[in-house]
N, C-alpha and C positions, 0 to 999 in steps of 0.2 A: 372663378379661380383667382381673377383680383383681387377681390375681398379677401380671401382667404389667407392666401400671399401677405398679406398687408399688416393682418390682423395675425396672422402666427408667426409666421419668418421674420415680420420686422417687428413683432409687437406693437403696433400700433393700435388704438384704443378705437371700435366699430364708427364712433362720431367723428375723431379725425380721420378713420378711414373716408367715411363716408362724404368729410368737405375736400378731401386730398384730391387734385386734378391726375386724372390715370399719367398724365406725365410725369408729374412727381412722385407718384408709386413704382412706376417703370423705373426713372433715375435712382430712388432709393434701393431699390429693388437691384440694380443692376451696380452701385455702392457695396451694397452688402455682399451678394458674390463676389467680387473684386476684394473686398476685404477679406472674405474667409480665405480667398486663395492666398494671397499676398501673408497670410498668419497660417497656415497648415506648418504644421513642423516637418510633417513625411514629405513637402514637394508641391511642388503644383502652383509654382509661383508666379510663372511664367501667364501673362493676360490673356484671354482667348483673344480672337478679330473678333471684330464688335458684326452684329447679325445685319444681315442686310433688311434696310427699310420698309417698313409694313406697307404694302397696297391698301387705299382705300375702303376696298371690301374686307380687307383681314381686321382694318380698327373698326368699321361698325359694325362688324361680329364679335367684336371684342365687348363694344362697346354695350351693345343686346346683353351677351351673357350676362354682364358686369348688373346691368339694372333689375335682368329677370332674376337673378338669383339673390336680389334683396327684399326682406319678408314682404314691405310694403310695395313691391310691386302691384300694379292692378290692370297691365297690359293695354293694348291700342283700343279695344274695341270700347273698355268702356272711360277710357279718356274724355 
């Protein structure tokens, strides 16, 4: 979903996707909704509360999906 995110909502190019620290993609990521709201002409100006803090387990699930779902993955076993 990071990838994806990166590479379509922000337009970024698979290679910078792929050197971008998922921190950087989060902050950008979370720049560009703040900007669309902050520019809606209909409303919605107003900033959400920022999300409460990812646990541990929720970033190295994240962090799993983010590398299984790149073509060259080649998984633990045969590391």
């Amino acid at each position: 979903m990071l990838f994806q995110r990166a590479t379509g909502w922000l337009g970024w190019t698979p290679g910078v996707t792929l050197r971008a620290s998922i921190f950087h993609i989060e902050m950008a990521l979370d720049g560009k909704v703040e900007f669309v709201r902050m520019t809606n002409p209909w409303g919605g100006d107003e900033p959400s509360q920022a999300a409460p803090p990812k646990s541990d387990d929720e970033v190295a699930a994240g962090l799993a999906e983010f590398f299984r779902s790149h073509k060259n993955y080649r998984g633990a076993a045969e590391a």
